[in-house]
Backbone as XML, in Angstrom:
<?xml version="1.0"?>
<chain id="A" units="angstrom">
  <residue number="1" name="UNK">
    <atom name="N" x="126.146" y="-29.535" z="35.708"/>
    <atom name="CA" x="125.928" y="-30.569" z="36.703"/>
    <atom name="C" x="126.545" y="-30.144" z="38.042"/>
  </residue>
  <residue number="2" name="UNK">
    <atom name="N" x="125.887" y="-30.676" z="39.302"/>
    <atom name="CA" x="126.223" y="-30.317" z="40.415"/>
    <atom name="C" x="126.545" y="-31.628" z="41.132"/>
  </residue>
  <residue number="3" name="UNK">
    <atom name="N" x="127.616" y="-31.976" z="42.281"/>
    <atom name="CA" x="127.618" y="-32.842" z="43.207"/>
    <atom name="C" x="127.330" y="-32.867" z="44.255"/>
  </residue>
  <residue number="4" name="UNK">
    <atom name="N" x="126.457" y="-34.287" z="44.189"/>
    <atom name="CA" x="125.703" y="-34.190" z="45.727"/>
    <atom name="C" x="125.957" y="-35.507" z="46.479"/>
  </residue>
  <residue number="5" name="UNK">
    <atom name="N" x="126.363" y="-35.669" z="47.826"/>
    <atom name="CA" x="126.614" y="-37.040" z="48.423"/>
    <atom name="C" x="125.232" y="-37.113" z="49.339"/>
  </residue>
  <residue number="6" name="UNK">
    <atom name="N" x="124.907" y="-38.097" z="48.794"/>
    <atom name="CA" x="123.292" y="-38.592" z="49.451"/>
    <atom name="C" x="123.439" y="-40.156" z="49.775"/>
  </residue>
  <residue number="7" name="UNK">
    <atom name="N" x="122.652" y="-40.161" z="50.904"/>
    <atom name="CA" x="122.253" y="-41.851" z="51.199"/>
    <atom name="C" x="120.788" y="-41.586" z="51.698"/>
  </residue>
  <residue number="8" name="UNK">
    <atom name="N" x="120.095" y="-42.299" z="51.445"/>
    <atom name="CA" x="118.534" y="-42.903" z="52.050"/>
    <atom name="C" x="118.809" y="-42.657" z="53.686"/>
  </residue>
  <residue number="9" name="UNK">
    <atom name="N" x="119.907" y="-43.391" z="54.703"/>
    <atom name="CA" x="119.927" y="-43.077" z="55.568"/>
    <atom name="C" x="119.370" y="-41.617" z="55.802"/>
  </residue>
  <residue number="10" name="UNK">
    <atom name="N" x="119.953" y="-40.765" z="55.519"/>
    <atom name="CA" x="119.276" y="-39.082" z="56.041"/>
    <atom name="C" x="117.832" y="-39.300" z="56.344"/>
  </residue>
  <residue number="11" name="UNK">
    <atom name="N" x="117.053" y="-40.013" z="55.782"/>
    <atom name="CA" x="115.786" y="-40.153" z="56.009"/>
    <atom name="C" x="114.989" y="-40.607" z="57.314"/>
  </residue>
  <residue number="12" name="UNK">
    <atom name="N" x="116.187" y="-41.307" z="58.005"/>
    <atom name="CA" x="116.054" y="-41.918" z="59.159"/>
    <atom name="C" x="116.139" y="-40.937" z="60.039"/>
  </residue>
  <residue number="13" name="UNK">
    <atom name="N" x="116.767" y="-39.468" z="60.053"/>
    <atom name="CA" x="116.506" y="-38.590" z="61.074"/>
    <atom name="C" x="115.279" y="-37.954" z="61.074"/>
  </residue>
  <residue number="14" name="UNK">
    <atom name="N" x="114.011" y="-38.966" z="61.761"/>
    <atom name="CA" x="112.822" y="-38.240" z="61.782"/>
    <atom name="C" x="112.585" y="-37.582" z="63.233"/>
  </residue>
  <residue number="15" name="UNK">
    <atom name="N" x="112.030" y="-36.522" z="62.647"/>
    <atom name="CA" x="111.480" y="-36.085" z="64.462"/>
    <atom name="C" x="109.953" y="-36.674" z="64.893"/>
  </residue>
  <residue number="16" name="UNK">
    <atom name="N" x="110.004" y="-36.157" z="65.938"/>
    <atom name="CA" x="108.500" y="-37.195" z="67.048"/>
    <atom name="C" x="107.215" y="-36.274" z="67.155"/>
  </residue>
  <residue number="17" name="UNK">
    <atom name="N" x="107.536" y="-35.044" z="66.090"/>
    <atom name="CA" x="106.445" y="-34.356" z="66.001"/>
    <atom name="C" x="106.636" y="-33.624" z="64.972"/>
  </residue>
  <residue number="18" name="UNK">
    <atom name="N" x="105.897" y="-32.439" z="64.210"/>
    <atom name="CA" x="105.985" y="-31.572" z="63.486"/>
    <atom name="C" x="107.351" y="-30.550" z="63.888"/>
  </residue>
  <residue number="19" name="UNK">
    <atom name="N" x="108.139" y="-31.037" z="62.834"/>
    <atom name="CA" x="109.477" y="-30.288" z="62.907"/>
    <atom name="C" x="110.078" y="-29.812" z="61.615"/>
  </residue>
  <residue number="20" name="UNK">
    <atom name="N" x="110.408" y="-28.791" z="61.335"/>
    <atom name="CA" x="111.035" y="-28.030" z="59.944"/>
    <atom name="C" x="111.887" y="-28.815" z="59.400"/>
  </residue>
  <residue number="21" name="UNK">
    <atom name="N" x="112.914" y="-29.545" z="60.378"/>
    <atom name="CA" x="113.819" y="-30.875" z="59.983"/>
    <atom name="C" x="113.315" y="-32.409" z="59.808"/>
  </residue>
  <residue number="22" name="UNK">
    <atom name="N" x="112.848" y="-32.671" z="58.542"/>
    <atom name="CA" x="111.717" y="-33.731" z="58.519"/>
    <atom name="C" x="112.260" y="-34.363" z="57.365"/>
  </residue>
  <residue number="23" name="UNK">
    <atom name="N" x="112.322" y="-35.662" z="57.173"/>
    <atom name="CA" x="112.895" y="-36.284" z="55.755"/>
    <atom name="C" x="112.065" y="-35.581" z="54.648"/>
  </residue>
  <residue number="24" name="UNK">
    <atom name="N" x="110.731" y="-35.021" z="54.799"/>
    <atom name="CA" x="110.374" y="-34.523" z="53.616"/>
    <atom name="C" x="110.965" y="-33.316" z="52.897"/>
  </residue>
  <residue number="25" name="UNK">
    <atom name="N" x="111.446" y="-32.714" z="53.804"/>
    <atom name="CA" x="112.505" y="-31.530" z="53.448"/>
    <atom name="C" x="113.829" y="-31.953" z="52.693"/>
  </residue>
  <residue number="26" name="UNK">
    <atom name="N" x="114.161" y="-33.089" z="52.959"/>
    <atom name="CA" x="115.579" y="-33.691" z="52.316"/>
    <atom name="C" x="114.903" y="-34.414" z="50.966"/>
  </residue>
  <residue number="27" name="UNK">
    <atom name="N" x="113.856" y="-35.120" z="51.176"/>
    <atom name="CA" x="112.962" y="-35.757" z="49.846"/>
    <atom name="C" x="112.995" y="-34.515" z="48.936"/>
  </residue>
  <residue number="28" name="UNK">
    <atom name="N" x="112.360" y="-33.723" z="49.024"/>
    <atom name="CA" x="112.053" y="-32.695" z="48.287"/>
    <atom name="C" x="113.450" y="-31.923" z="47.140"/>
  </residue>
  <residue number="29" name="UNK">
    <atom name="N" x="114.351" y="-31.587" z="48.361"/>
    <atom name="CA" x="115.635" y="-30.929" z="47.810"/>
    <atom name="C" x="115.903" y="-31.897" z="46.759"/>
  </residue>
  <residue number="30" name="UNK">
    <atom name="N" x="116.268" y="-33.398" z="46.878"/>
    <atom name="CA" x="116.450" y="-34.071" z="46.223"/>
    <atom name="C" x="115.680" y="-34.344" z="45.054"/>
  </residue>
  <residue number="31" name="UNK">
    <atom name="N" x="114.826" y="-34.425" z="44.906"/>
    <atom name="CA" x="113.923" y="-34.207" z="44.180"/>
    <atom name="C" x="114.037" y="-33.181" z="42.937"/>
  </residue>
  <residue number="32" name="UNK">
    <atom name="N" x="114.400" y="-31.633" z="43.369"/>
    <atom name="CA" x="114.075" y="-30.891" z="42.958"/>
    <atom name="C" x="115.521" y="-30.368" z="41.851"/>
  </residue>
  <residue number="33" name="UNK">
    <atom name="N" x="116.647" y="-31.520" z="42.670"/>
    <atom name="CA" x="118.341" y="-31.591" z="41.873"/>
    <atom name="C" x="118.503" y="-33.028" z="40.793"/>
  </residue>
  <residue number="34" name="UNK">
    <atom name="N" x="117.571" y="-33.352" z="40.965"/>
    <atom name="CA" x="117.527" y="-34.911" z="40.550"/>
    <atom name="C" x="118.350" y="-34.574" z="39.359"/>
  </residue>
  <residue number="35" name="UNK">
    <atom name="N" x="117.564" y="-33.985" z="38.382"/>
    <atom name="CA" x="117.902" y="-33.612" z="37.040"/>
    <atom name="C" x="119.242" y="-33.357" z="36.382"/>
  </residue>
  <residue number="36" name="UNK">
    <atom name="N" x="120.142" y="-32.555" z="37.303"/>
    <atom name="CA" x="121.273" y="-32.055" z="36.821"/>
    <atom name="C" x="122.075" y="-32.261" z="38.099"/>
  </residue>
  <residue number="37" name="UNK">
    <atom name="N" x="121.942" y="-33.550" z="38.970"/>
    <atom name="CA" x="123.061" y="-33.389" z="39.788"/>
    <atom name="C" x="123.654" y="-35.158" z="40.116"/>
  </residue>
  <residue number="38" name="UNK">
    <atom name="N" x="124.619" y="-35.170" z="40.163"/>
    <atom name="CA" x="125.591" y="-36.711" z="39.991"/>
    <atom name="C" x="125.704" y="-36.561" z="41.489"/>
  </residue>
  <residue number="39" name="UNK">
    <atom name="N" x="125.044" y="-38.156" z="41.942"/>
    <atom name="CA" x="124.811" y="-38.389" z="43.729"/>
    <atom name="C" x="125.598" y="-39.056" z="43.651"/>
  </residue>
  <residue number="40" name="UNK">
    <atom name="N" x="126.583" y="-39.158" z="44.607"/>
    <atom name="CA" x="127.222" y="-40.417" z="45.251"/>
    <atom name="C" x="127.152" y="-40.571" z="46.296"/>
  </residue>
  <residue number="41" name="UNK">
    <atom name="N" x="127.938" y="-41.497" z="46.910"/>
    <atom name="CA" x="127.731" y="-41.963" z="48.332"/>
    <atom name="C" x="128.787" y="-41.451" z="49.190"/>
  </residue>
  <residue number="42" name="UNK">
    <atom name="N" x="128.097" y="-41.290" z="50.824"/>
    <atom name="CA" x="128.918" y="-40.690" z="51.537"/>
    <atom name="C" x="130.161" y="-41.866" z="52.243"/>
  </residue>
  <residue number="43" name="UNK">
    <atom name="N" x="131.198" y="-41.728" z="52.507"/>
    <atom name="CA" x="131.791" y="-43.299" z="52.975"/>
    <atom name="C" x="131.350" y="-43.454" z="54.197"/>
  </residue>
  <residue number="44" name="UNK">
    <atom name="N" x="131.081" y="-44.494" z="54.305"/>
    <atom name="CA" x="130.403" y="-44.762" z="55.742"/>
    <atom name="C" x="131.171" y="-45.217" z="56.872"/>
  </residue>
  <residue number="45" name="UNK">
    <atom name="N" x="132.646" y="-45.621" z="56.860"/>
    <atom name="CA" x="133.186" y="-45.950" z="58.131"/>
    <atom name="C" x="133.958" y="-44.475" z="58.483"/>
  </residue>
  <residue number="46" name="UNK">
    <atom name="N" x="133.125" y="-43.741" z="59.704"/>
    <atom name="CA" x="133.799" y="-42.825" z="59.924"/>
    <atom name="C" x="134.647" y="-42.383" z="61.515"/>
  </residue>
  <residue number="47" name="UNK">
    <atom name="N" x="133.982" y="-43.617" z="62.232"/>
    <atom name="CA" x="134.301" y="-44.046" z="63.690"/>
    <atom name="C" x="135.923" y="-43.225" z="63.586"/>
  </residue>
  <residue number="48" name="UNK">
    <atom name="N" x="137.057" y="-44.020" z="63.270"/>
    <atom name="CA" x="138.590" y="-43.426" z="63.415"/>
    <atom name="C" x="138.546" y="-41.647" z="63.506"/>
  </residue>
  <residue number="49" name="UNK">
    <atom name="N" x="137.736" y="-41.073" z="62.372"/>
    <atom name="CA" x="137.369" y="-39.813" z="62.120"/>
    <atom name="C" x="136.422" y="-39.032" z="63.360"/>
  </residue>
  <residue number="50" name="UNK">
    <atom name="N" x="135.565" y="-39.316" z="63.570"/>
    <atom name="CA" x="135.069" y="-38.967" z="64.809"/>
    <atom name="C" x="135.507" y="-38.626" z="66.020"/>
  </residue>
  <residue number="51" name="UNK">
    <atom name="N" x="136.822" y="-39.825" z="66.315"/>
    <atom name="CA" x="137.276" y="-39.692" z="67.623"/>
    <atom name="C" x="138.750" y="-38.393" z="67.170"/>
  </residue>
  <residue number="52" name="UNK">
    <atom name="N" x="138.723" y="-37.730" z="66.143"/>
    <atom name="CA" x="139.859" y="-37.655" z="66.305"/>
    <atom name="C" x="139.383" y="-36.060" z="66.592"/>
  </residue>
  <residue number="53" name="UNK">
    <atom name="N" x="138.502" y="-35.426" z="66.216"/>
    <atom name="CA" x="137.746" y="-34.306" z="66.927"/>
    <atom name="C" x="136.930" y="-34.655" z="67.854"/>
  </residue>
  <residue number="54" name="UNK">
    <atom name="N" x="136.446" y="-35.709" z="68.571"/>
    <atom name="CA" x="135.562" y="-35.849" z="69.658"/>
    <atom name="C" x="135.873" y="-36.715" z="70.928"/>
  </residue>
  <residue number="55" name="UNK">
    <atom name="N" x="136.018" y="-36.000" z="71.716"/>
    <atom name="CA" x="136.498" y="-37.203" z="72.802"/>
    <atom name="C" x="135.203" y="-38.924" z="73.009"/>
  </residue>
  <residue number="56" name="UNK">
    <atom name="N" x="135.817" y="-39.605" z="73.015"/>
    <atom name="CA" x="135.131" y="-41.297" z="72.501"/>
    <atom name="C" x="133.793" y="-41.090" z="73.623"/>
  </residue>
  <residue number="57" name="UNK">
    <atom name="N" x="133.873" y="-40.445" z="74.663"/>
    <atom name="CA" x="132.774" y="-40.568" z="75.885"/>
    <atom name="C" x="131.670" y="-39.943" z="75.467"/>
  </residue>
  <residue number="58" name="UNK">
    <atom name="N" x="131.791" y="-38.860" z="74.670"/>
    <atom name="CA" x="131.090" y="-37.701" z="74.211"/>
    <atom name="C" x="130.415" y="-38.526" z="73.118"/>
  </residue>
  <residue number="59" name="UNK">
    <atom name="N" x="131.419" y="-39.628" z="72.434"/>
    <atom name="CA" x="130.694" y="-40.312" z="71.043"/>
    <atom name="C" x="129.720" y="-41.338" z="71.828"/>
  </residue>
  <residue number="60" name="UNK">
    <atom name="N" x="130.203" y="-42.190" z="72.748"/>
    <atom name="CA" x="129.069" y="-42.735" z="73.149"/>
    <atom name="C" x="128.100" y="-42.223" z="73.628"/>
  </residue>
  <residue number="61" name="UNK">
    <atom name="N" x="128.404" y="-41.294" z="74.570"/>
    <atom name="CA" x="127.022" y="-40.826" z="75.014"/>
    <atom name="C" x="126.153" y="-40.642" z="73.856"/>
  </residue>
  <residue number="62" name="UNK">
    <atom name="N" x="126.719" y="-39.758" z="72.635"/>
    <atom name="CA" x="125.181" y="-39.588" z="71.860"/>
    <atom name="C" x="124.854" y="-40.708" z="71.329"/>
  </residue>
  <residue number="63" name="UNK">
    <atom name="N" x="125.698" y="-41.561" z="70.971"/>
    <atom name="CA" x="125.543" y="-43.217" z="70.546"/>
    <atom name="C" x="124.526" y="-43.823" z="71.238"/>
  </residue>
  <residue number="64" name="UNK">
    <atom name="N" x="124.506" y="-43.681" z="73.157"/>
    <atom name="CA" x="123.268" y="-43.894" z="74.122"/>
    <atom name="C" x="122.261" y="-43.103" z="73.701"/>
  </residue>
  <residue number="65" name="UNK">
    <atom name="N" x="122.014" y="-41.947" z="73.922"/>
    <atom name="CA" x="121.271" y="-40.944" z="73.592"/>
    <atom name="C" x="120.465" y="-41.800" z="72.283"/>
  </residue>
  <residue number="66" name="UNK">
    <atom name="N" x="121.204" y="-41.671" z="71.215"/>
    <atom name="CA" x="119.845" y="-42.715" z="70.152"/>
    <atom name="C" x="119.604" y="-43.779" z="70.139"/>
  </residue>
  <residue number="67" name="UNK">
    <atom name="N" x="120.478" y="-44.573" z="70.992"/>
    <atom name="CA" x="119.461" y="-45.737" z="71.464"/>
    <atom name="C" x="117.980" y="-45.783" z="72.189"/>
  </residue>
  <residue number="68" name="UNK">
    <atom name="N" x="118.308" y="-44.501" z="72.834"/>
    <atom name="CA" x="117.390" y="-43.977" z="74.026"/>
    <atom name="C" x="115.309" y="-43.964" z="73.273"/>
  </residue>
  <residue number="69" name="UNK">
    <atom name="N" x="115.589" y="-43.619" z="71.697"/>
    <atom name="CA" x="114.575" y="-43.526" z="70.947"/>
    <atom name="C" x="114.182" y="-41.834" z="70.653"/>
  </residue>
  <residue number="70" name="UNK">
    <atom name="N" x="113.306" y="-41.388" z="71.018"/>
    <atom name="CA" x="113.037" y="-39.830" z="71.048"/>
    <atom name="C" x="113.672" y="-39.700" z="71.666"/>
  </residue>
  <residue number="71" name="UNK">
    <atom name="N" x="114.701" y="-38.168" z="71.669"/>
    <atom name="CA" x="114.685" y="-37.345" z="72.822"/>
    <atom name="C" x="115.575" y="-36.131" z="72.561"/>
  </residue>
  <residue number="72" name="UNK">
    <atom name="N" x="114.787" y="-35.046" z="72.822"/>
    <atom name="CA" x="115.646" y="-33.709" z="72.619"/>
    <atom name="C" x="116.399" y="-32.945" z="73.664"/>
  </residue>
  <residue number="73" name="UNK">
    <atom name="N" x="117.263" y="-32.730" z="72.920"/>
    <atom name="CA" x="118.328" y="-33.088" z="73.521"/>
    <atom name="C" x="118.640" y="-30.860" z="73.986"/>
  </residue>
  <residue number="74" name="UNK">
    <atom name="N" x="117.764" y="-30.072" z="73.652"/>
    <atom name="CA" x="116.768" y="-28.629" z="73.523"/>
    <atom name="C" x="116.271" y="-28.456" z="73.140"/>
  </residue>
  <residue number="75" name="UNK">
    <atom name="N" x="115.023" y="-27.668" z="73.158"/>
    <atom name="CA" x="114.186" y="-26.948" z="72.486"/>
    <atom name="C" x="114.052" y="-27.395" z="70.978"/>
  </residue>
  <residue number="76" name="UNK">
    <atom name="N" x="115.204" y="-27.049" z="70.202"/>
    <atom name="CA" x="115.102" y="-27.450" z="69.280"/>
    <atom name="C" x="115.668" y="-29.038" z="68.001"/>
  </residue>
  <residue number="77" name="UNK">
    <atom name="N" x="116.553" y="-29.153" z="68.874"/>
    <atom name="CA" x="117.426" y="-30.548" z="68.841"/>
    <atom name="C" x="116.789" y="-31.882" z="69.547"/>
  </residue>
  <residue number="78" name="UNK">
    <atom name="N" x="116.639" y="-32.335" z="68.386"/>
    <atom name="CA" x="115.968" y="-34.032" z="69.129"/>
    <atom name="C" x="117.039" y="-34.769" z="68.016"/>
  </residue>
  <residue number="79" name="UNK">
    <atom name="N" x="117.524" y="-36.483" z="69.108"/>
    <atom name="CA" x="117.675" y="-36.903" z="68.086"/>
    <atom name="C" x="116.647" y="-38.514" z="68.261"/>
  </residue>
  <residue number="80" name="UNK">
    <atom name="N" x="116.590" y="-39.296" z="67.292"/>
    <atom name="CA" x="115.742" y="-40.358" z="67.013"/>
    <atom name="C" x="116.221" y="-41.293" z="66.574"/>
  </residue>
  <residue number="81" name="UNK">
    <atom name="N" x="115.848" y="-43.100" z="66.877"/>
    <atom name="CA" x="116.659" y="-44.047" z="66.447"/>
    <atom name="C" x="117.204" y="-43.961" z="65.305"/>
  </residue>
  <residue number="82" name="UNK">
    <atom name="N" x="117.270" y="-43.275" z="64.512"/>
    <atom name="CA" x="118.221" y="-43.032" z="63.228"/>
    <atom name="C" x="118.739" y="-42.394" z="62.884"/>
  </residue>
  <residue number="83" name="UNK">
    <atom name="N" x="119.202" y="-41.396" z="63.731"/>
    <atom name="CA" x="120.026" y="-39.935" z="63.596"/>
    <atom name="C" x="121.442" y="-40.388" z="64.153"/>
  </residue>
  <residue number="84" name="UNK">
    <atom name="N" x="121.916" y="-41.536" z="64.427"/>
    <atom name="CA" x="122.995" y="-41.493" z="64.741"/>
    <atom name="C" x="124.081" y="-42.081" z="63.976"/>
  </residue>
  <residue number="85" name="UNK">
    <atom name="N" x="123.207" y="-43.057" z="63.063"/>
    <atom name="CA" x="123.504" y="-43.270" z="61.710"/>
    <atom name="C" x="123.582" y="-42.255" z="60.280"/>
  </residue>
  <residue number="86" name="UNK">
    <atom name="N" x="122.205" y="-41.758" z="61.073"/>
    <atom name="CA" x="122.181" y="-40.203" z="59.371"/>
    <atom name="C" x="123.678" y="-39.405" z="59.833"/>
  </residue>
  <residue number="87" name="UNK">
    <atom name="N" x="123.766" y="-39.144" z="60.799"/>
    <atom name="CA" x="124.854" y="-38.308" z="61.513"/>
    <atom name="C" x="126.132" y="-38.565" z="60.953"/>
  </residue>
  <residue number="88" name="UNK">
    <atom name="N" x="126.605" y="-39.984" z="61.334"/>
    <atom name="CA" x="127.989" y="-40.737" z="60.948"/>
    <atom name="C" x="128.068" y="-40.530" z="59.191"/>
  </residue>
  <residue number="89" name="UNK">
    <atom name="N" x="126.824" y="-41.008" z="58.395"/>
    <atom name="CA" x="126.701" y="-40.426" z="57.309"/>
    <atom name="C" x="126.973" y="-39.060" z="56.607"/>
  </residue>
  <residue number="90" name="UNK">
    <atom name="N" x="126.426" y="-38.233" z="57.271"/>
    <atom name="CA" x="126.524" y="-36.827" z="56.973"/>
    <atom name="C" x="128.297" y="-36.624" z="57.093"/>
  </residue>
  <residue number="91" name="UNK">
    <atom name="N" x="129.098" y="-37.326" z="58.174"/>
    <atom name="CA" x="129.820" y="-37.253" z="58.112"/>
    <atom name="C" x="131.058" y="-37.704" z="57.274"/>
  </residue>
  <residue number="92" name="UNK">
    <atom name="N" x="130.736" y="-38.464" z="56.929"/>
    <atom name="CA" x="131.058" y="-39.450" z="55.386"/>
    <atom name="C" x="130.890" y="-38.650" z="54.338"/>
  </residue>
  <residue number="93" name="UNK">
    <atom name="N" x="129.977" y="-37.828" z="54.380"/>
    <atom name="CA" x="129.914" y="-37.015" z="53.281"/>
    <atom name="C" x="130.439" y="-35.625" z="53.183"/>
  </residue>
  <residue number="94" name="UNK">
    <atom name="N" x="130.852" y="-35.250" z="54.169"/>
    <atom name="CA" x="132.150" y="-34.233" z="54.118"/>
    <atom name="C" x="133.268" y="-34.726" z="53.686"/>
  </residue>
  <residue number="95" name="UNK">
    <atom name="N" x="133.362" y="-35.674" z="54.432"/>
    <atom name="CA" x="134.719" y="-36.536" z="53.815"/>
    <atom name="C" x="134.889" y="-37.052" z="52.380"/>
  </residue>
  <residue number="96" name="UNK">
    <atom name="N" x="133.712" y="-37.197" z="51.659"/>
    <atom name="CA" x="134.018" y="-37.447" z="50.515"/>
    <atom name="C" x="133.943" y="-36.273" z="49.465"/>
  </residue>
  <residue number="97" name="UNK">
    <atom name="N" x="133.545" y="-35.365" z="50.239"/>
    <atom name="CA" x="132.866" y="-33.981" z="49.340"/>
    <atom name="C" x="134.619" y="-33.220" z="49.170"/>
  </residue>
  <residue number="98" name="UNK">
    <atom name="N" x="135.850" y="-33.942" z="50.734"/>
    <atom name="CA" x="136.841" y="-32.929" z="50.666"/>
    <atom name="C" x="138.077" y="-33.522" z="49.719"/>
  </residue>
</chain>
């Protein structure tokens, strides 16, 4: 058996066009561990944690930034009304993975 910290949130980081980073790519992986791997959840209050590597201006701005709806942020980086949540998540899930 393997451990994996998953939430549905991740799904919410969709992009606004054909992009390699697509919930179907995270559907799939999941999918494909279902069998032999014990999911839990990532903790979700990670705000205190955030600021303590990120200066708070830097957190809002991207906090604005996905309010904003689409928008890439380069070439290859977009984020979308739900990436700022998948994000805080993802981050929850280091934290519970350490």
């Amino acid at each position: 058996m393997i451990g994996v910290i998953y939430d549905d949130a991740y799904l919410e980081h969709k992009p606004p066009r054909t992009h390699i980073e697509n919930p179907g790519r995270v559907l799939s992986i999941i999918k494909s561990i279902s069998d032999y791997a014990i999911v839990e959840k990532p903790i979700s209050n990670v705000d205190k944690w955030l600021l303590r590597v990120h200066d708070p201006n830097y957190v809002r701005q991207i906090d604005e930034t996905c309010n904003m709806g689409y928008v890439f942020i380069d070439a290859d980086t977009y984020v979308s009304p739900g990436t700022c949540r998948a994000a805080r998540l993802a981050v929850g899930a280091v934290l519970r993975g350490c």
